[in-house]
C-alpha positions as CSV (number, residue, x, y, z in Angstrom):
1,X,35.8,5.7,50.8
2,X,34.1,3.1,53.3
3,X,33.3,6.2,55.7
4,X,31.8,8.6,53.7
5,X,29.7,5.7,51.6
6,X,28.8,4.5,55.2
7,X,27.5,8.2,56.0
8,X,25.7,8.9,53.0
9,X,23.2,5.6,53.1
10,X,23.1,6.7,56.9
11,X,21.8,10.4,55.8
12,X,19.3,8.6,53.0
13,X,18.1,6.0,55.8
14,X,17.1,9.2,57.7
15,X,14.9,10.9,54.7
16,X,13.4,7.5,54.4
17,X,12.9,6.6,57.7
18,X,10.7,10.2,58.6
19,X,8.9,9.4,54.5
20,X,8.3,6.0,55.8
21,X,6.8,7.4,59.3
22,X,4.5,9.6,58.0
23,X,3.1,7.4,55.6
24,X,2.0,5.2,58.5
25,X,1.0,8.2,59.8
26,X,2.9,8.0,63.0
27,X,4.3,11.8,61.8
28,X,2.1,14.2,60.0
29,X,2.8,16.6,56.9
30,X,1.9,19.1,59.2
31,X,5.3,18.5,61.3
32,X,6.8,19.8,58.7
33,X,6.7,23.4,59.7
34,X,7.4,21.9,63.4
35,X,10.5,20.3,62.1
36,X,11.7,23.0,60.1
37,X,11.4,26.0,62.3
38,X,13.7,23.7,65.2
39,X,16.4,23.1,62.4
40,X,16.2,27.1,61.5
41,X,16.4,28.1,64.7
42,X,18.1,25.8,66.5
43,X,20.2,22.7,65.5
44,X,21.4,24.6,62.7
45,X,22.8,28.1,64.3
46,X,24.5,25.4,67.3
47,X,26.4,23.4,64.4
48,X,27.6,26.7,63.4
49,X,28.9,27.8,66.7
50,X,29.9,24.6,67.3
51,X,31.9,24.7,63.7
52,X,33.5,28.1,64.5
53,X,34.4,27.2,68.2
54,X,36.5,24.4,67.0
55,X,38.8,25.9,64.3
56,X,41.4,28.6,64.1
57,X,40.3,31.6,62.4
58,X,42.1,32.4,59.0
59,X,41.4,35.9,57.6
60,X,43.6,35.0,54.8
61,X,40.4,33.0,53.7
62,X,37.9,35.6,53.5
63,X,37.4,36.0,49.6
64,X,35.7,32.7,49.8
65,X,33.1,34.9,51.4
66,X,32.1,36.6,47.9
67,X,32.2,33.6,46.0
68,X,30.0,32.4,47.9
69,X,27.5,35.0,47.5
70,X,27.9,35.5,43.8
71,X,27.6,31.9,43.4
72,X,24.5,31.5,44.9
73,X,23.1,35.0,43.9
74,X,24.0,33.5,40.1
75,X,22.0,30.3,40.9
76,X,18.9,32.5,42.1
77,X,19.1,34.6,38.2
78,X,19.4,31.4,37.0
79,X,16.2,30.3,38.2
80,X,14.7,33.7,37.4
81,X,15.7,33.2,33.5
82,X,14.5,29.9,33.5
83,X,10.9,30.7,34.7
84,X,10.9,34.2,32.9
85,X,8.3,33.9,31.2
86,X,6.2,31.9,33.9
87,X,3.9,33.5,36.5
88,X,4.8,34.9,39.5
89,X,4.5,31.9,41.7
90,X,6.4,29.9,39.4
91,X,9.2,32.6,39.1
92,X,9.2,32.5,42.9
93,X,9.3,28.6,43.0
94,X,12.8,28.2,40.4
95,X,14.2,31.1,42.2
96,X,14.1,29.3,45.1
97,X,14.6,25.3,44.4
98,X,17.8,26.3,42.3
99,X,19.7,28.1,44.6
100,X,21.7,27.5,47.9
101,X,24.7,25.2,48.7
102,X,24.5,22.5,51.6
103,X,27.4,23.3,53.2
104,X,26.9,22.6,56.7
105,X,25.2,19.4,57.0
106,X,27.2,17.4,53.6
107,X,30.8,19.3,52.4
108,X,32.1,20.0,55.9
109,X,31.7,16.4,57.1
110,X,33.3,15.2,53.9
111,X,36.0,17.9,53.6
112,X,37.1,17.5,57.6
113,X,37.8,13.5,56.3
114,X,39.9,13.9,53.4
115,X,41.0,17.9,53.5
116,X,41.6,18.2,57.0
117,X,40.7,21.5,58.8
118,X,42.0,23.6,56.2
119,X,39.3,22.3,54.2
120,X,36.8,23.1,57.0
121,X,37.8,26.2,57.3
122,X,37.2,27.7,53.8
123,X,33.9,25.6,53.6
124,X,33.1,27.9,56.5
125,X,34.0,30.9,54.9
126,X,32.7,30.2,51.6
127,X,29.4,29.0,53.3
128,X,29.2,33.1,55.4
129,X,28.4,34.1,52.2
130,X,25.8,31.6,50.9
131,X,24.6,31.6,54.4
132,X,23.3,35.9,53.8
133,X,20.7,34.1,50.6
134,X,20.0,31.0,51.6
135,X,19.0,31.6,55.3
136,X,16.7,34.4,54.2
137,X,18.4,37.1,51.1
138,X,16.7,34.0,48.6
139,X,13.4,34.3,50.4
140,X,13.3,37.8,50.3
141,X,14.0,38.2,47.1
142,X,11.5,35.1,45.8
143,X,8.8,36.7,47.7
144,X,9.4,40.2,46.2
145,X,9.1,38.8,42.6
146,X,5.9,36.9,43.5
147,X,4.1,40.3,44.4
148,X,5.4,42.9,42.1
149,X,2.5,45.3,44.2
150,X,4.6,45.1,47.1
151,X,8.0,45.2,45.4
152,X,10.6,44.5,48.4
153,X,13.1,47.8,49.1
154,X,16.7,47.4,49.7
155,X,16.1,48.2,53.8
156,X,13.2,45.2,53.6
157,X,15.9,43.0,51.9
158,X,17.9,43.4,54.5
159,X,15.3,43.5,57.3
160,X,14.4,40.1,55.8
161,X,17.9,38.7,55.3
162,X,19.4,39.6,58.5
163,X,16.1,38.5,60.7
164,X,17.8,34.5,59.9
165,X,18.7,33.1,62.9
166,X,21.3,31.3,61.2
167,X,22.6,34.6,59.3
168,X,22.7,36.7,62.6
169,X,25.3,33.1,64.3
170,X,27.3,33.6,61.5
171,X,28.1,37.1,61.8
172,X,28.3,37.1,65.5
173,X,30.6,33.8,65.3
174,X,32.7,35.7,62.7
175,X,33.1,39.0,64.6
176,X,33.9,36.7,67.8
177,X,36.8,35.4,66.0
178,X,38.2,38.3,64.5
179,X,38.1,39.6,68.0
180,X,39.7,36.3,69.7
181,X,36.7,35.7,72.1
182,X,35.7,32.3,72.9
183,X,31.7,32.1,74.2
184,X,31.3,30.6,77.8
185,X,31.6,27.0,78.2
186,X,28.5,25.9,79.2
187,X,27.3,27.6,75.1
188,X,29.7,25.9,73.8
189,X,28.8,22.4,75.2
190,X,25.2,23.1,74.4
191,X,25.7,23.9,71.1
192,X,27.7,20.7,70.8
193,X,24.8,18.9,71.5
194,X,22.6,20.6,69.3
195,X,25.0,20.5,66.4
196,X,24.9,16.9,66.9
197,X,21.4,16.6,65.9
198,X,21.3,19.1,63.2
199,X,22.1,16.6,60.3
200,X,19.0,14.0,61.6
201,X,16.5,17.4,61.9
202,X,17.7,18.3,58.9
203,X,16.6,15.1,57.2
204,X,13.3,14.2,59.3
205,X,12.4,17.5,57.5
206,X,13.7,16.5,54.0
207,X,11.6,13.1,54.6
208,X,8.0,14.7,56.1
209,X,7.9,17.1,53.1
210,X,8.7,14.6,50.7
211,X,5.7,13.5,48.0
212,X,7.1,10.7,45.7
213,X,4.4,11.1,43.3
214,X,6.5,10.0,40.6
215,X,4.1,11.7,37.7
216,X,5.6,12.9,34.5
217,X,4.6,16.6,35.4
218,X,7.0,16.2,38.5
219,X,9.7,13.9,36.6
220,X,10.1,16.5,33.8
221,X,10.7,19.8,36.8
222,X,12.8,17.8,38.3
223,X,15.0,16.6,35.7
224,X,15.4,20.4,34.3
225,X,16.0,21.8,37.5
226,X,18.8,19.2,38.5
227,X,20.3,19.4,35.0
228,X,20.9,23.2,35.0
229,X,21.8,23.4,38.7
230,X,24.9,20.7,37.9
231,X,25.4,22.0,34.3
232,X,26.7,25.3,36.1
233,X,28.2,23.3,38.9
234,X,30.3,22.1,36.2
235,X,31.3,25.1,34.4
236,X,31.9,27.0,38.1
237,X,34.8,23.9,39.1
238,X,36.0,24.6,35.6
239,X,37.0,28.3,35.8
240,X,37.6,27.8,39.7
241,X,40.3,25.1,38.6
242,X,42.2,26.4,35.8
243,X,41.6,30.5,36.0
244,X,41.7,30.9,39.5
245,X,45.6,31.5,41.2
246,X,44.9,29.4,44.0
247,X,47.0,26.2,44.9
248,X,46.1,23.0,44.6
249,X,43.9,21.8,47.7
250,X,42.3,25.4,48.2
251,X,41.0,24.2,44.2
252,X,40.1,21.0,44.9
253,X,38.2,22.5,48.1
254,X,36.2,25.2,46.4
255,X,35.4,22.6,43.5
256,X,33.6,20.4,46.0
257,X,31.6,22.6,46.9
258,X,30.6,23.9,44.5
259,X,28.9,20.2,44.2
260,X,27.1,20.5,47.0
261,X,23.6,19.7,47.3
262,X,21.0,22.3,47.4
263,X,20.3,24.3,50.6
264,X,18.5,22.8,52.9
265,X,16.1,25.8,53.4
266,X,14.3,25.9,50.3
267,X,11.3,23.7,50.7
268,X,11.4,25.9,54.1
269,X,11.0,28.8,52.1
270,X,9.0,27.0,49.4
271,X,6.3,26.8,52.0
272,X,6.6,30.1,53.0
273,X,5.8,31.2,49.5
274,X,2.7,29.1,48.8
275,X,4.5,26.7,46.7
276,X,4.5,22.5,46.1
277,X,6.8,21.5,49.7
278,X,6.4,17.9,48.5
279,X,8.4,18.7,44.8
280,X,10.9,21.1,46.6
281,X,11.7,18.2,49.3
282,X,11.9,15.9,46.0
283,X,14.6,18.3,44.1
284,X,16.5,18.4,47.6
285,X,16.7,14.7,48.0
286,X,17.4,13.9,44.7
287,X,20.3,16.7,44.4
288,X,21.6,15.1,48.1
289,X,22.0,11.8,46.0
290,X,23.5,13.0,43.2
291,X,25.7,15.6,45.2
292,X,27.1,12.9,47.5
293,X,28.6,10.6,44.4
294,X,29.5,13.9,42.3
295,X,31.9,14.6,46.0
296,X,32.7,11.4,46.3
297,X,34.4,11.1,43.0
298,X,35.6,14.3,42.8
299,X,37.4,13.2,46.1
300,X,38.9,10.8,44.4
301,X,39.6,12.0,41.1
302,X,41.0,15.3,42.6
């Protein structure tokens, strides 16, 4: 319990610490697309070589693969229907901001504590499929519903999707291991490195986009977005738990994270679409809050 509450006010410092900076203006807003471009396309493909390289491949797992596509493709309707009768930008914005599962950066750290690796392995897996939306599927199909003139075709999609950095490490790691092949050494300790910094990039970003504007017009997004994106957190563990013929940890595994915050990517992709970086960064932090108590009871409830 000491170790995880130790990590989360550790990860919250972080977000404050970059806020904090740029409001001295020793960081700009403008390092935000700095910021995020090295997490994209660096820290975070190295913590997921780094994750792969360090675990033993279990094929059994692979139907956490669909789950976690379907879970995250459900969150992206979701935002859809919510906004459906919204413009386009604002269709574009909910698709985005209620989608995606944190999986590298918060529910592998806490699973590897408590789970052990089996835990860390079917994060993995479950996160290969969020990974194909969140790293890029979300933004390609966001940006596709913002310009209905240039309506996105399925080879687009995938042009889109599978131009992720992150995307292309996962399949490569994936194939690697079905194969039994182990990258060179000197990769490996590189990536080490670089995995080691993903979860403080990952935050500096949270923290330069972040606008705590505190207005009602922000208060009242927020609290709608964060209600429905928990509300079917909730109903997700439920089924997971009692319909699904899984054993016990594998349950309590896939319930966590199924709490996890939201992807990391989407004030990333936010910006990309014209939208408000500063209220993405805001949903983010506020679901990394509220994600890291929902685990942590769930943790001990479970």
């Amino acid at each position: 319990m000491a170790d995880i509450l130790t990590r989360a006010a550790a990860l919250i410092c972080m977000i404050a610490l970059a806020f904090t900076l740029k409001k001295i203006h020793i960081l700009k807003k403008e390092d935000f697309r700095v910021v995020s471009a090295l997490v994209v396309k660096i820290t975070l493909p190295c913590a997921i070589i780094n994750n792969f390289s360090q675990m033993d491949f279990d094929t059994s797992l692979f139907f956490l693969v669909p789950i976690g596509f379907c879970g995250t493709l459900f969150l992206i309707g979701t935002g859809y229907f919510m906004a459906r009768k919204k413009s386009p930008d604002e269709k574009a914005f909910q698709m985005i901001n209620h989608s995606g599962f944190n999986i590298g950066t918060f529910a592998i750290p806490y699973l590897h504590s408590f789970v052990g690796p089996s835990g860390v392995i079917a994060a993995s897996m479950f996160d290969i499929g969020n990974s194909l939306l969140c790293t890029g599927g979300t933004y390609a199909l966001a940006s596709s519903v913002q310009n209905p003139d240039n309506r996105t075709t399925i080879g687009s999609l995938l042009k889109k999707t599978f131009s992720s950095v992150p995307t292309l490490t996962y399949l490569l790691m994936t194939l690697l291991s079905l194969l039994h092949l182990r990258l060179p050494g000197g990769i490996l300790t590189f990536a080490g490195i670089g995995a080691e910094a993903n979860a403080f990039m990952a935050m500096t970003m949270l923290g330069i986009g972040m606008e705590l504007t505190l207005n009602r017009r922000h208060f009242s997004s927020i609290t709608r977005i964060l209600s429905v994106r928990y509300l079917v957190a909730l109903i997700f563990s439920l089924a997971a738990w009692f319909l699904l013929p899984f054993d016990r940890a594998l349950k309590k595994t896939l319930v966590i994270l199924l709490f996890s915050p939201l992807a990391s990517f989407d004030p990333i992709f936010t910006e990309k679409c014209g939208g408000d970086v500063g209220l993405s960064s805001e949903i983010n932090s506020i679901s990394i809050i509220i994600s890291i108590v929902c685990m942590t009871l769930l943790l001990i409830i479970l």
